[in-house]
ZAMARGU-4260 file (C-alpha; in steps of 0.2 Angstrom, whole numbers, plus 5000, padded with zeros to 4 digits):
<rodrens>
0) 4826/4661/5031 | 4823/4650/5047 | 4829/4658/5065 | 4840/4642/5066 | 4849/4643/5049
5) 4852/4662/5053 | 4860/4659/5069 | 4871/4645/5062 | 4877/4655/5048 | 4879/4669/5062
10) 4891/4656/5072 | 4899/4649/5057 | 4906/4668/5053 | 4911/4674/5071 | 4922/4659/5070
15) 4929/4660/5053 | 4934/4679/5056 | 4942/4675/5074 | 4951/4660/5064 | 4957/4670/5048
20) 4961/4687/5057 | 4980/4684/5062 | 4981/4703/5069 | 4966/4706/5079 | 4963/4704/5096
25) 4961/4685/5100 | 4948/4682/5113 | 4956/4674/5126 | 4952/4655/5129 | 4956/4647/5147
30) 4967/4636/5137 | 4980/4647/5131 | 4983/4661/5143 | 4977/4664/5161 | 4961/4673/5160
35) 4946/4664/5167 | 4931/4665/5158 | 4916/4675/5163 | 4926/4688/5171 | 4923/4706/5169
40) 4944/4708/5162 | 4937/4690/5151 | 4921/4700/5142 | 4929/4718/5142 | 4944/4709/5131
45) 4929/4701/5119 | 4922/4718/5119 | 4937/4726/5114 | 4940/4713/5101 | 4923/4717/5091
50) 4924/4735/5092 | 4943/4734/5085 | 4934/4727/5071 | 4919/4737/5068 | 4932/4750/5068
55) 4942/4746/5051 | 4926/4738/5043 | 4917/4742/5029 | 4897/4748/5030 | 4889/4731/5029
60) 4901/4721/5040 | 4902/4738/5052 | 4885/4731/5057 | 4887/4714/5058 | 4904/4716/5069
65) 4891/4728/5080 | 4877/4715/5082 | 4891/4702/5087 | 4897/4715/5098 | 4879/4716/5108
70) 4881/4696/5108 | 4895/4695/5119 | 4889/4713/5130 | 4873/4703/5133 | 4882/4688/5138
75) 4894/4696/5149 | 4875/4703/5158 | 4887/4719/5162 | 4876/4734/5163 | 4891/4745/5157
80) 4898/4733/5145 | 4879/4732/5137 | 4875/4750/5136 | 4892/4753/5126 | 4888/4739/5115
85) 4871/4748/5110 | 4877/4765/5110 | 4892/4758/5099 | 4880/4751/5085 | 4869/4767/5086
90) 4886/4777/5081 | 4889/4765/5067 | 4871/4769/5060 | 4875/4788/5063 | 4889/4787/5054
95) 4878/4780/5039 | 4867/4793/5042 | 4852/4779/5047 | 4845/4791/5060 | 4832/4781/5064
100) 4840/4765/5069 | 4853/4775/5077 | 4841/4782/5091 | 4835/4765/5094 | 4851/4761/5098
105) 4852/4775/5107 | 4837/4772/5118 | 4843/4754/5122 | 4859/4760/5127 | 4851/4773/5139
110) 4843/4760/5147 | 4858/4750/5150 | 4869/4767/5155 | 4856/4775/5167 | 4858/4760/5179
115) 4879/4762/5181 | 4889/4776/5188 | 4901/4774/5173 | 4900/4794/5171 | 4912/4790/5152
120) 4896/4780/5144 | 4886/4793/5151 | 4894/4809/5143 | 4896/4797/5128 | 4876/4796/5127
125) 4874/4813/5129 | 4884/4816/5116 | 4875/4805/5105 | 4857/4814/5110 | 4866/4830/5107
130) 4868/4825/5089 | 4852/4818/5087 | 4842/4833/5093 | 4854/4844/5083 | 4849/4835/5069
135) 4830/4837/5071 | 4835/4857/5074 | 4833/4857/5094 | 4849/4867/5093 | 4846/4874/5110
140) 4845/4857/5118 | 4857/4850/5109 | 4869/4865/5116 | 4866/4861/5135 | 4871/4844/5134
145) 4885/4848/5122 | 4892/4859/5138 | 4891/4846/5151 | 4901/4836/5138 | 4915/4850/5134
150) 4918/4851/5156 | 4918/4831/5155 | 4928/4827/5142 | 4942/4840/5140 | 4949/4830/5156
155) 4946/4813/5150 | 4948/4812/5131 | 4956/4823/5120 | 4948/4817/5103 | 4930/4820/5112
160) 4933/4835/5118 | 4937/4842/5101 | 4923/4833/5093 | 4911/4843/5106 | 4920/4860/5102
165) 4916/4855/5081 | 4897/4851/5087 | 4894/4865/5099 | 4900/4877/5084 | 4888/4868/5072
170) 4873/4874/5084 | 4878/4891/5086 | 4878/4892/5067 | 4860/4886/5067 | 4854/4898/5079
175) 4862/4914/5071 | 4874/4918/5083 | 4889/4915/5069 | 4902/4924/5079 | 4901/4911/5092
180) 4905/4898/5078 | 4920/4906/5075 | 4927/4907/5094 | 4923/4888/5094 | 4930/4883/5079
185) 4946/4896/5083 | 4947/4887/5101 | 4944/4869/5091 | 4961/4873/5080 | 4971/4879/5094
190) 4967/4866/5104 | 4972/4854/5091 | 4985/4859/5089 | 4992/4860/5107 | 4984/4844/5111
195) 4996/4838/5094 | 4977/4830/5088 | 4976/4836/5069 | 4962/4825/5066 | 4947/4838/5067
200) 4957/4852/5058 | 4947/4848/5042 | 4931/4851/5050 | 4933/4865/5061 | 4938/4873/5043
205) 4923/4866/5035 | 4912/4873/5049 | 4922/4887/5046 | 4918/4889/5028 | 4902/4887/5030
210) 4900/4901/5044 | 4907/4914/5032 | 4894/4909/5020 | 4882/4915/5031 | 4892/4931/5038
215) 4891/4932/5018 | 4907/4932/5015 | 4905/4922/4999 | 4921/4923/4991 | 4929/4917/5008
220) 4918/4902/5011 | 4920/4895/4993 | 4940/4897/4994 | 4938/4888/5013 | 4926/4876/5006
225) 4934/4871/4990 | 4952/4869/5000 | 4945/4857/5012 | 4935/4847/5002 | 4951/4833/4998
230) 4952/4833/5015 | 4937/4827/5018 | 4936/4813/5004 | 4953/4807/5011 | 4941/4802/5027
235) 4927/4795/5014 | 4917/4807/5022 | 4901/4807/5008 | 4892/4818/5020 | 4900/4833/5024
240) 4908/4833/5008 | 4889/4836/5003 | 4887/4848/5013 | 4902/4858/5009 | 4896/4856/4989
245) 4880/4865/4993 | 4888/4879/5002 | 4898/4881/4988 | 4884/4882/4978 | 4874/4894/4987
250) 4888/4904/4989 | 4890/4908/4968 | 4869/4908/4971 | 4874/4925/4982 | 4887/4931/4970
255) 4873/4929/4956 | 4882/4918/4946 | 4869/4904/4944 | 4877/4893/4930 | 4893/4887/4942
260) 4881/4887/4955 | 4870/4871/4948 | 4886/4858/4948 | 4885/4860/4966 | 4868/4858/4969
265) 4868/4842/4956 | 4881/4835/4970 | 4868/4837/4981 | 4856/4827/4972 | 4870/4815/4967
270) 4872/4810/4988 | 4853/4809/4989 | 4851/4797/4973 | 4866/4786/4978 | 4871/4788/4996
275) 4851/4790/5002 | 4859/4808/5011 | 4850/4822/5014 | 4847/4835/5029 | 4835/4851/5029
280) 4846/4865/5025 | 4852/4855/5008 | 4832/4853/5005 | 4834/4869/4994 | 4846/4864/4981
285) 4830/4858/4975 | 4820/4873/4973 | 4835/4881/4969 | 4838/4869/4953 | 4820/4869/4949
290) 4821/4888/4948 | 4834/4889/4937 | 4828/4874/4924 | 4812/4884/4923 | 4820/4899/4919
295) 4830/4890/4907 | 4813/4884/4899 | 4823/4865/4901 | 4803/4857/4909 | 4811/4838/4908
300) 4826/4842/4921 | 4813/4855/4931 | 4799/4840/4931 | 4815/4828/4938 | 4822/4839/4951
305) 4802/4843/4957 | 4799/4824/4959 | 4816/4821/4968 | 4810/4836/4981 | 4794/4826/4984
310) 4803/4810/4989 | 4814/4821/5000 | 4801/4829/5008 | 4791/4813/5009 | 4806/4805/5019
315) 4808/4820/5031 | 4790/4821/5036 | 4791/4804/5041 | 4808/4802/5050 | 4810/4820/5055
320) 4794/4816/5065 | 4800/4799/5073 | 4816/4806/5078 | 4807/4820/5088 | 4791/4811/5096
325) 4806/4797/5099 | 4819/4810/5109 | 4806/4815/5120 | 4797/4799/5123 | 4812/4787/5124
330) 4827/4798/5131 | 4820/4814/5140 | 4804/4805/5149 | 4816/4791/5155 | 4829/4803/5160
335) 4816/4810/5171 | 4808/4797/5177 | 4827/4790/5183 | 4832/4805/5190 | 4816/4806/5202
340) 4818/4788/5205 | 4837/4791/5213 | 4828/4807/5221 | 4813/4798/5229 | 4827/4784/5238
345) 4833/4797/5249 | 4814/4809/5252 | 4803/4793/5253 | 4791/4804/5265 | 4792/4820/5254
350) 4790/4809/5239 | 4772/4805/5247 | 4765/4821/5251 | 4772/4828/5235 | 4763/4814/5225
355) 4747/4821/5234 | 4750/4838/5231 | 4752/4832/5214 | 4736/4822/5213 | 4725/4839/5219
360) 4736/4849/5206 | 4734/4837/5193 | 4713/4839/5199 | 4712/4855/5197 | 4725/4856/5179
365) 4711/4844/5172 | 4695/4855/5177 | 4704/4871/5170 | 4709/4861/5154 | 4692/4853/5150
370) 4686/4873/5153 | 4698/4879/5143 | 4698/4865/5128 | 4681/4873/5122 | 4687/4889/5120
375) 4704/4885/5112 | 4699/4877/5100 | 4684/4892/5096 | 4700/4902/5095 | 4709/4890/5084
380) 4695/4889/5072 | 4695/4910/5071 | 4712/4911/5070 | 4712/4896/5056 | 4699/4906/5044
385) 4706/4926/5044 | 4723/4931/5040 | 4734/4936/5054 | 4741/4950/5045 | 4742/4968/5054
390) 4730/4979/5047 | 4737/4991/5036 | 4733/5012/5036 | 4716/5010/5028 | 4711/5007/5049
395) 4709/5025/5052 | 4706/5027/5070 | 4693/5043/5071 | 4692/5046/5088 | 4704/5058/5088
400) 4715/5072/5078 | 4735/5072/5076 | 4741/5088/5079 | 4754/5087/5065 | 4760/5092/5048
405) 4750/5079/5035 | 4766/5078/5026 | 4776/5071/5039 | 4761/5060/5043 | 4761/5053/5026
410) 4779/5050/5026 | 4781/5040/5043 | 4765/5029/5038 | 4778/5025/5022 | 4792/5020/5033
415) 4779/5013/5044 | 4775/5002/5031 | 4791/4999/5024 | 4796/4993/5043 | 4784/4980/5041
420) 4786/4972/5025 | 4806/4971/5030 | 4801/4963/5047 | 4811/4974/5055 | 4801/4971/5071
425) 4811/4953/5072 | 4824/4964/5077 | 4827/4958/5099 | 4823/4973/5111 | 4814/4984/5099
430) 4807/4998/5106 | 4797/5015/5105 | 4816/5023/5102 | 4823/5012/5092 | 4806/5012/5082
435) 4804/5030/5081 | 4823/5032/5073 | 4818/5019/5059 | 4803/5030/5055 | 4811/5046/5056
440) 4803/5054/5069 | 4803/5057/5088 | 4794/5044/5100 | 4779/5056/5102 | 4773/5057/5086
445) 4777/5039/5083 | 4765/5033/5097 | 4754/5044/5091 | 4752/5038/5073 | 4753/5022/5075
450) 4739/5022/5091 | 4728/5032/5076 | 4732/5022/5059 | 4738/5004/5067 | 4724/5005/5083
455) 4738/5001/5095 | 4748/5007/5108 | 4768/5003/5105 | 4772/4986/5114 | 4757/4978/5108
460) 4760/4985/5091 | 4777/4976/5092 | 4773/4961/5099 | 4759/4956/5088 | 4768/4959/5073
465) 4782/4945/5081 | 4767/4932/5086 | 4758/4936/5068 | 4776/4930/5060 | 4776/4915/5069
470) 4760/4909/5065 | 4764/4911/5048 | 4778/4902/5050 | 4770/4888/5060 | 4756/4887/5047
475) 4768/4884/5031 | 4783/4877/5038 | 4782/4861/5049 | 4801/4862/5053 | 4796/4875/5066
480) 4784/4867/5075 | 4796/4855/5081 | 4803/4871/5091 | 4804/4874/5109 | 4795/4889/5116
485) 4813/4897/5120 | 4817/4894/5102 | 4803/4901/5095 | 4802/4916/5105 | 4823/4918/5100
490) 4817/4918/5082 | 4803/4932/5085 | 4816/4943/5095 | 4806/4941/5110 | 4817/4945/5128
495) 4812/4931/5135 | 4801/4912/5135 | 4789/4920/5146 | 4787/4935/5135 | 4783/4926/5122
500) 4771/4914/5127 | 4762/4928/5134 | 4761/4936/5119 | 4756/4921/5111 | 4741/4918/5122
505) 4736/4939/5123 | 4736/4940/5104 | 4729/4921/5098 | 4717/4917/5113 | 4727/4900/5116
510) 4746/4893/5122 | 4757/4892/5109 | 4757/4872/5110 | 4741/4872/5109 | 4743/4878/5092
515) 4754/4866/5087 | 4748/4855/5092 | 4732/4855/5081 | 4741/4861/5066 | 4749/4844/5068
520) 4732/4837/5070 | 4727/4843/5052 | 4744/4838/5046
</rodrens>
């Protein structure tokens, strides 16, 4: 259809809806009250108008009332105004789980924001950030800004404020750390309640429900689940309503009752098939329904579940992946870049001398790299082509005698290699103490088996069995390559970052992004 035809038909229906809608807003006309035009009280009040719109509309004229909302933010040429208009239509897109367009929206609207000291549409878009990182599983980014918004909006706006508290327990959920959920989803109720705001009750319960799945409270989570559910529909909320089927389901999957299990998964699918919904944690209702179909011996319905799981995983790879490369391009560089921009206005001559020092550093960064680019990728190669498994007892280390009882020998090697296979070693601040207690012996005699039949002394024993599980994990599972460093390390039970990236680069011969890096390559 023509640009001109579309515009027309664009005018023709702003009119029609001012004209027919008696209890809207009405944009103020010089005519008929006394508000000039082209003021900022003129555009705010057209502003308002559209987003009182967008509010009570439907999914496709949601959009529509949002692009005619970005029409009049552009007209008004009011930073503030503009950057609300953007941030608005990527909220609308969120809300249909759209993710993609919803950071567009979001990058626009950081454009627009950075430039104002309005520090509201600022914590806004940090909010919105927050929930696209946490989609893509950067829970720990996602965290940091969720604080600066919790300190921010528990002054400015209640219904923020407990929106953050929802979010920030959502994270901590991710990341293991279940019984922060629960102080956040506890605060989240309380403060509803003081604040006489019931409208996030539903979820702090949902998030609830959930959280006692993983606590593995079972029964719980499907009573708090199942109860919240009419709830949720009340709000037309397809989504979490998924989500809380799934949990359902895997919690009956715990109990071992399979058969009222698949209903819920079938939900799943159902949101998928009709709705376009999915997120990586509801990924294995699929494997989980293609499990039981095969052991039922039912091969059409485990052949139609396997090919619903490769249209799944075909759309992740490709949006999870534009999400991420998007955040950190878009948002995080430009946040960056502004922040040094407001700093070099004031340090002008610093600035100068800093950009030389930068210029030498960045010299000799690039001669180390070109050095080290030959033999990373040697190591990449090696790394590529063995097994990174710890080698088992059959490495007897000869060059010296244990001066103890075979039979105790024999049984530690056992719950040497039980400790293994259980991956015990994930376990954070493991140590010759705690290690020797799991064997059944003192610290002596553990160092000195383990030196003899594992070739190591203690800490690097430890630590190589950490970085071993995350290559593995790296190698299979592409989710986790979108990990920071910190995140990474957490998930090995590493102390620190800087711990773990040393052990990274003592054990594989190259930085941990480096690795990523070219697994992504082979991708």
């Amino acid at each position: 259809m023509p640009k001109k035809i579309l515009f027309l038909l664009f005018i023709l229906f702003y009119n029609t809806t001012i004209a027919n809608d008696k209890s809207a807003t009405p944009i103020p006309e010089k005519e008929n009250n006394n508000i000039k035009s082209n003021t900022e009280e003129y555009w705010k009040l057209k502003v308002e108008y559209f987003r009182n719109k967008i509010h009570n509309a439907n999914k496709t004229e949601a959009l529509l009332f949002a692009d005619s909302l970005i029409t009049v933010a552009l007209s008004s040429k009011n930073n503030t105004l503009i950057g609300n208009a953007y941030l608005t239509k990527g909220i609308v897109y969120y809300k249909q789980k759209q993710l993609q367009k919803a950071l567009d929206n979001y990058i626009l609207a950081n454009e627009y924001i950075a430039q104002t000291k309005d520090q509201y549409a600022i914590h806004k878009l940090k909010y919105a950030i927050a929930q696209t990182k946490y989609y893509v599983g950067l829970y720990h980014e996602a965290i940091a800004l969720y604080k600066e918004c919790i300190n921010y909006f528990e002054e400015e706006d209640e219904s923020a404020y407990l929106n953050t508290l929802h979010a920030i327990g959502l994270c901590y959920n991710k990341i293991g750390k279940y019984d922060s959920c629960t102080y956040y989803n506890n605060l989240g109720l309380k403060e509803g309640v003081e604040l006489q705001n019931p409208d996030m009750k539903p979820y702090f319960n949902h998030s609830e429900g959930i959280n006692q799945y993983f606590k593995k409270n079972y029964t719980t989570a499907i009573k708090s689940l199942s109860e919240v559910i009419p709830e949720i529909q009340k709000k037309k909320d397809f989504a979490n309503e998924t989500v809380a089927y799934f949990y359902i389901g895997k919690s009956y999957w715990a109990l071992k009752q399979n058969s009222k299990a698949i209903p819920f998964f079938i939900k799943v699918d159902s949101a998928f098939t009709n709705q376009n919904y999915i997120r990586p944690d509801l990924i294995e209702s699929y494997e989980l329904l293609i499990d039981y179909y095969k052991s039922q011996k039912n091969s059409k319905l485990e052949i139609q579940y396997i090919k619903q799981l490769l249209k799944v995983n075909k759309l992740f790879n490709q949006s999870d992946k534009y999400l991420s490369q998007k955040i950190f391009k878009e948002y995080d560089t430009k946040k960056i870049l502004l922040e040094n921009e407001e700093s070099s206005k004031f340090e002008n001559r610093k600035s100068l001398i800093l950009i030389a020092s930068l210029v030498c550093t960045l010299g000799i960064v690039l001669f180390i790299h070109l050095r080290n680019k030959k033999k990373y990728k040697a190591k990449f190669e090696e790394l590529m082509n063995k097994s990174s498994k710890t080698p088992k007892s059959s490495n007897n280390n000869s060059d010296f005698d244990l001066d103890i009882n075979p039979e105790l020998v024999a049984s530690v090697i056992q719950n040497l290699e039980k400790f293994e296979r259980n991956a015990k070693y994930l376990e954070k601040d493991m140590n010759l103490t705690k290690l020797a207690t799991l064997l059944k012996t003192n610290p002596k005699y553990a160092a000195k088996i383990i030196l003899k039949y594992r070739g190591k002394k203690i800490i690097e024993y430890i630590s190589d069995l950490k970085i071993d599980y995350i290559i593995e994990l790296l190698k299979n599972e592409t989710k986790y390559r979108l990990y920071t460093n910190k995140a990474l390390g957490e998930e090995a039970g590493f102390g620190s970052t800087q711990n773990f990236t040393k052990a990274f680069k003592t054990k594989t011969g190259m930085p941990p992004t480096y690795f990523i890096l070219k697994l992504n390559k082979i991708k």
